[in-house]
C-alpha positions as CSV (number, residue, x, y, z in Angstrom):
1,X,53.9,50.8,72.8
2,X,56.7,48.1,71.4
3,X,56.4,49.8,68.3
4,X,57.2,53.2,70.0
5,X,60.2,52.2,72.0
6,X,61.7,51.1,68.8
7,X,61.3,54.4,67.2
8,X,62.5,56.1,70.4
9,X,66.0,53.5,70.2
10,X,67.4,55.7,66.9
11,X,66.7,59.0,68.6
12,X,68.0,58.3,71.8
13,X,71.1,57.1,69.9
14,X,71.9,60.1,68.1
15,X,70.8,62.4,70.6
16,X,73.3,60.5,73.1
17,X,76.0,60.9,70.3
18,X,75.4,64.5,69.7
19,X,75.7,65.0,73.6
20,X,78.9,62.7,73.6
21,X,80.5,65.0,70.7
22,X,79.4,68.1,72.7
23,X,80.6,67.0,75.9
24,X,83.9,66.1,75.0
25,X,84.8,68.9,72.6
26,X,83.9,71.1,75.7
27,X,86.2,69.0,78.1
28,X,89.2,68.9,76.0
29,X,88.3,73.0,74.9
30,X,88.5,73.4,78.9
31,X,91.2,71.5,79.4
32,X,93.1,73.1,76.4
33,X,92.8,76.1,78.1
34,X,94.1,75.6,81.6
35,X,96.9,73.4,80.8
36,X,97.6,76.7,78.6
37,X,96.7,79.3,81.6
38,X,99.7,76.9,83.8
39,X,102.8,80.1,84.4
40,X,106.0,78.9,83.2
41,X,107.7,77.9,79.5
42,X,105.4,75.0,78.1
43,X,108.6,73.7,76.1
44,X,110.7,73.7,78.9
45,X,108.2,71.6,81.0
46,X,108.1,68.9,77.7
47,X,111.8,69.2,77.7
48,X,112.3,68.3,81.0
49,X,109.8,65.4,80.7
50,X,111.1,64.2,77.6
51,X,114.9,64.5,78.4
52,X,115.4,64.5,82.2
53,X,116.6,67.6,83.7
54,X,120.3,66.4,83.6
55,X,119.8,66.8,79.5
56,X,117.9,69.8,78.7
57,X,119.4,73.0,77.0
58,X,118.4,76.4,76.0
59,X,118.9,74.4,72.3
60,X,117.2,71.4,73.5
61,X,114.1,73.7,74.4
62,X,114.0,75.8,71.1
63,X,114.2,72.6,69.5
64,X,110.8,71.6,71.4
65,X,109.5,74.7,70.6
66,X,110.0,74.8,66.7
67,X,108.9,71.3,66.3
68,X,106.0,71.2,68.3
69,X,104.8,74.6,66.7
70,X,104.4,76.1,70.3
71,X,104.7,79.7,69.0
72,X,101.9,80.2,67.2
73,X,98.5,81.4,68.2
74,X,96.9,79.1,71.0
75,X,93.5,79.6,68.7
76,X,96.1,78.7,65.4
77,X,96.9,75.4,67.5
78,X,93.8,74.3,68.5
79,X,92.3,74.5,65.5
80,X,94.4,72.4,63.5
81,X,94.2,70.0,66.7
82,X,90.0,70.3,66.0
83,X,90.9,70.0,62.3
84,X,92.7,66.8,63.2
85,X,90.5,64.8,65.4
86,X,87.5,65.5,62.7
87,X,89.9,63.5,60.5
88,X,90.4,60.9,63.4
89,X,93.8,61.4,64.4
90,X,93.9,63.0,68.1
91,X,97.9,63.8,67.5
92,X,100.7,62.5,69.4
93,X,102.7,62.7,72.4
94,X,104.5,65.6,73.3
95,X,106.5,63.5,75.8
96,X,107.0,60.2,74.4
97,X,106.0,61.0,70.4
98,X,104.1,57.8,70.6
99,X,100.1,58.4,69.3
100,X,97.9,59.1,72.1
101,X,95.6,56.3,71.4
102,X,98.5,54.4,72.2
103,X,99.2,56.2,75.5
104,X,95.6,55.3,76.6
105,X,94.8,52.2,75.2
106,X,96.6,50.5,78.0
107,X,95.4,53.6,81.0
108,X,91.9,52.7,80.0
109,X,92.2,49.2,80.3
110,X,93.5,49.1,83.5
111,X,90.6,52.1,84.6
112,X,87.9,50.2,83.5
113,X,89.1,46.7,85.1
114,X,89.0,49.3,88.3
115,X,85.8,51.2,87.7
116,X,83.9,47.5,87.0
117,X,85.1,46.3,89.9
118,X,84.2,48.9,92.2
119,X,81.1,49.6,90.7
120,X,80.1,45.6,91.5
121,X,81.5,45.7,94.6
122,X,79.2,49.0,95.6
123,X,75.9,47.6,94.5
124,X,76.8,44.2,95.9
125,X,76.2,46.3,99.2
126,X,74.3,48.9,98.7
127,X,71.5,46.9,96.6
128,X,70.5,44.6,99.8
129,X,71.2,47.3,102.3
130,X,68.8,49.9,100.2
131,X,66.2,47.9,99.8
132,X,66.3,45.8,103.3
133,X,66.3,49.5,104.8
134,X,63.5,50.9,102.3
135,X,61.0,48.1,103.2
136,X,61.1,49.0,106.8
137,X,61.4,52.9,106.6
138,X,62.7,54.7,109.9
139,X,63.4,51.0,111.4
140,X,66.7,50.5,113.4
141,X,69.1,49.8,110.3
142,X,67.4,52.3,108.2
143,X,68.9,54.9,111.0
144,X,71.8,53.1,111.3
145,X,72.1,53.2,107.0
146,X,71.9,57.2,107.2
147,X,74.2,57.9,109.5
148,X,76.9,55.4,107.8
149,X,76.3,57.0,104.6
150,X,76.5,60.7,105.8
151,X,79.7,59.7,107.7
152,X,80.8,58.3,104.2
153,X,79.4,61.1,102.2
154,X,81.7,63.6,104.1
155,X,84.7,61.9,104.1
156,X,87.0,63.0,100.9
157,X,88.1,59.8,98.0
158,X,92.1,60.4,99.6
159,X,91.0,60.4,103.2
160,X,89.2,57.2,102.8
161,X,92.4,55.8,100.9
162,X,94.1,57.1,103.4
163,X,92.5,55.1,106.5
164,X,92.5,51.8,104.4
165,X,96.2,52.4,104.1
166,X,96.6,53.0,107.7
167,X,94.7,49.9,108.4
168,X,95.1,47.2,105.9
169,X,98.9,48.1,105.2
170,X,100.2,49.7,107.6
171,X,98.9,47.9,110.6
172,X,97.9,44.5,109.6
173,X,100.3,44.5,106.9
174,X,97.5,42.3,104.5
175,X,98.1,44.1,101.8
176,X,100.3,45.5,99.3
177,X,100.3,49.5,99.4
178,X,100.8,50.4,95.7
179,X,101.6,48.7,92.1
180,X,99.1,46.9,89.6
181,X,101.0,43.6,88.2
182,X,99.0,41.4,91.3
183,X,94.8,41.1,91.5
184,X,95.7,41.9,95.6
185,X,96.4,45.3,93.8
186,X,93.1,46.7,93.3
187,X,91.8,45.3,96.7
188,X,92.4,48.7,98.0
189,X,92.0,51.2,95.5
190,X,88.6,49.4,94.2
191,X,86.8,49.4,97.7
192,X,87.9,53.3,98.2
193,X,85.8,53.9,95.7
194,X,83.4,51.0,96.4
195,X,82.6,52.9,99.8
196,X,82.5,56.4,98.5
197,X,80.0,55.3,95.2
198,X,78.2,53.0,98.4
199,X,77.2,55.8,100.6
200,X,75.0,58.2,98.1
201,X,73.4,54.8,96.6
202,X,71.9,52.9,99.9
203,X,69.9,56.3,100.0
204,X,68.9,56.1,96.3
205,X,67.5,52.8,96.3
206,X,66.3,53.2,99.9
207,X,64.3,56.5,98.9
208,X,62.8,54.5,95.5
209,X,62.2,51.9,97.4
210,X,60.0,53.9,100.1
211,X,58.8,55.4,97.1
212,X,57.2,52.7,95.5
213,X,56.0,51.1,98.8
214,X,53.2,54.1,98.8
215,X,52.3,53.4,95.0
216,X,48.5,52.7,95.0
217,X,49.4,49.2,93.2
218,X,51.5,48.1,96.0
219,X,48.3,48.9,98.2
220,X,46.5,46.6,96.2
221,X,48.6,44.5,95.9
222,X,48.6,44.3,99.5
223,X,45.3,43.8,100.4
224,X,44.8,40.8,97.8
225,X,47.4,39.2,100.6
226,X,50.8,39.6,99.2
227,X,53.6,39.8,101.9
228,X,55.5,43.5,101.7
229,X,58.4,41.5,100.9
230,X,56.3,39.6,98.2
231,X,54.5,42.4,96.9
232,X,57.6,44.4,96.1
233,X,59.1,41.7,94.3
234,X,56.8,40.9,92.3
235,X,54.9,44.7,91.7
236,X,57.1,46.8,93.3
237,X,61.3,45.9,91.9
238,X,60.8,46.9,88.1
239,X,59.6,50.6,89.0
240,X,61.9,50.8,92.1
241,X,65.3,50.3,89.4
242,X,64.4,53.1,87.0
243,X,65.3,55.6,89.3
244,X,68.6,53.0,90.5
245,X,69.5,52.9,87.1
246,X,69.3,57.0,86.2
247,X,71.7,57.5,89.4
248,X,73.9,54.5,88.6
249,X,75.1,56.2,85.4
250,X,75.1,59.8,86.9
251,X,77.9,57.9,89.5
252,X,80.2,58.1,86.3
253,X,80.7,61.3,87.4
254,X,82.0,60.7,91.0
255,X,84.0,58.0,89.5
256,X,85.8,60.0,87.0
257,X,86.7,62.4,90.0
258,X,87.8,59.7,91.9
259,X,90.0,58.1,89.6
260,X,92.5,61.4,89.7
261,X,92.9,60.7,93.3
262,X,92.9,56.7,94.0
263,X,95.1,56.1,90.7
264,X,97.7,58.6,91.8
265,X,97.8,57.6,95.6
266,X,97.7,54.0,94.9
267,X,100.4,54.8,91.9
268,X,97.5,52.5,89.4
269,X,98.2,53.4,85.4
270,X,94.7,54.0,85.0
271,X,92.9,57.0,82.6
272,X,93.0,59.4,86.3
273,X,97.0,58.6,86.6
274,X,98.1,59.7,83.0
275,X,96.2,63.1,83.1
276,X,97.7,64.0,86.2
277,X,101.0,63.3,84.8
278,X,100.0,64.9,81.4
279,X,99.2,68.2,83.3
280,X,102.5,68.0,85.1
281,X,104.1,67.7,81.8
282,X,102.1,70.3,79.9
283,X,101.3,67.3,77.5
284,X,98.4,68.5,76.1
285,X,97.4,66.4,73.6
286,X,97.6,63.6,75.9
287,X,95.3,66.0,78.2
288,X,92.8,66.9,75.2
289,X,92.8,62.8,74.6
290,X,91.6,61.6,78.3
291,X,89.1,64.6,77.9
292,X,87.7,63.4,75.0
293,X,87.7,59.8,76.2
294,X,86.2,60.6,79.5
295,X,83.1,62.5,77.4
296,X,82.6,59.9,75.1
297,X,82.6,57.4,77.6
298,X,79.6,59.3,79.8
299,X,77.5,60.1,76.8
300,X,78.0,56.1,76.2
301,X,76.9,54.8,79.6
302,X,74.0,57.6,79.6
303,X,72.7,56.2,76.3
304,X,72.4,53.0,78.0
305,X,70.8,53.9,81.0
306,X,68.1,55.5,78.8
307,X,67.8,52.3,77.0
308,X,68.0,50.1,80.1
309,X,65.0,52.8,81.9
310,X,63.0,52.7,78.5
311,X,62.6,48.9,78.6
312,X,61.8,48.7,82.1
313,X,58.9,51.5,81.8
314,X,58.2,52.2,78.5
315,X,55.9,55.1,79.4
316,X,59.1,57.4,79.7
317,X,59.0,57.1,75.3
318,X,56.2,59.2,75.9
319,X,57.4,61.9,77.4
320,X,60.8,62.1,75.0
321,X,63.1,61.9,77.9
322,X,64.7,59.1,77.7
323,X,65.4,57.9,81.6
324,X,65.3,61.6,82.5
């Protein structure tokens, strides 16, 4: 079985990479083409971010134009932007003309200081409520854990931004509303998107929990006079996290969607902030850059949940799926 986990490593590897070249080539391809589909002058919208209303011309806008090769074909321009990144340049700014790795070196550090901390923060909750609500199934807190998280579930990222602002700034004035330069910064952004990733993932780890608890090994483990608490520990926790693990990457996803909104209300220079702005500014290759970078990044956390799912149960290298 060892010996078949470590031939399943390699394939999991490239078949993560091939998904993470996939995904990402469709993302910025998408993206390509909507910030292309936006009505009004591309060149004028660059000009206007690059110069400042005050400064830009009918010259200043040709200029754009010739420079950045904006007339030709969109397929003639995204090719050679394809032909490019093959060659490992992803182009430059349209904006600032610095190289978009530079532009998102620094919005991805500051987005993943935010996604870690959030993402802790979540499971710090949601781990002990889940499972403290899964070992006593349709017990008072497990009710009281499924209405919270439906409440929670409903409620959009902003509104939930929204009524921390309300409370925590607003009326007890604890903390500061906006910026990044001060840790008290990401108290608020990090926990709207600690409560929204909380809500889905009590019910997750509740539901594997439950799960597990009817597994004929729990059973016997039961009756050889293991506690339920005891039993689960010790029989019961390694099969429960498989599933905890599969639908702790798949949160990538919500996180990604929440960025857009918590980095742009909370005005954070994260990954979420600089696309926004990029779209605002028709920069595209900036656009096509957090695209590729937001791909890359979920085919890299998937590969590791199927590495992480294959050495808790090594029975999934059977079936070629990885932890699907």
């Amino acid at each position: 079985m060892q010996r078949a986990v470590r031939h399943a490593i390699p394939r999991a590897v490239l078949r993560r990479v091939l998904e993470a070249i996939a995904v990402a080539l469709i993302l910025a391809t998408i993206c390509f083409a909507l910030v292309h589909a936006i009505p009004g002058d591309m060149a004028l919208r660059i000009a206007v971010s690059r110069l400042g209303v005050e400064n830009t011309s009918p010259d200043a806008v040709e200029r754009i134009r010739d420079a950045e090769m904006l007339s030709r074909p969109l397929i003639a321009q995204y090719g050679d932007w394809l032909q490019a990144v093959v060659s490992g340049d992803i182009g430059r700014s349209f904006v600032s003309g610095r190289p978009v790795t530079e532009e998102l070196r620094g919005a991805g550090g500051y987005t993943l200081r935010l996604a870690a901390i959030a993402w802790l923060l979540s499971y710090a909750f949601a781990l002990p409520i889940g499972i403290a609500a899964g070992l006593a199934p349709n017990g008072a807190l497990d009710r009281a854990t499924a209405l919270g998280a439906a409440a929670l579930s409903s409620l959009p990222t902003f509104m939930i931004g929204i009524a921390l602002i309300s409370v925590f700034v607003l009326s007890l004035d604890w903390l500061p509303p906006a910026g990044y330069r001060r840790p008290e910064n990401l108290v608020l952004p990090a926990v709207t998107l600690a409560l929204g990733l909380m809500a889905p993932s009590v019910r997750i780890i509740r539901n594997a929990v439950v799960e597990v608890q009817d597994a004929t090994y729990m059973t016997y483990a039961r009756i050889r006079g293991f506690g339920r608490i005891k039993a689960f520990a010790r029989h019961g926790l390694r099969n429960a996290s498989v599933p905890i693990v599969t639908f702790a990457a798949l949160q990538f996803a919500y996180l990604m969607d929440g960025f857009f909104v918590v980095e742009t209300l909370f005005n954070y220079p994260g990954i979420g902030d600089a696309m926004v702005k990029a779209l605002l500014a028709r920069d595209v290759p900036v656009v096509m850059g957090c695209a590729l970078l937001i791909g890359t990044t979920y085919a890299v956390i998937s590969l590791l949940a199927d590495l992480i799912c294959m050495a808790l149960d090594p029975r999934l290298v059977d079936e070629g799926h990885g932890s699907r």
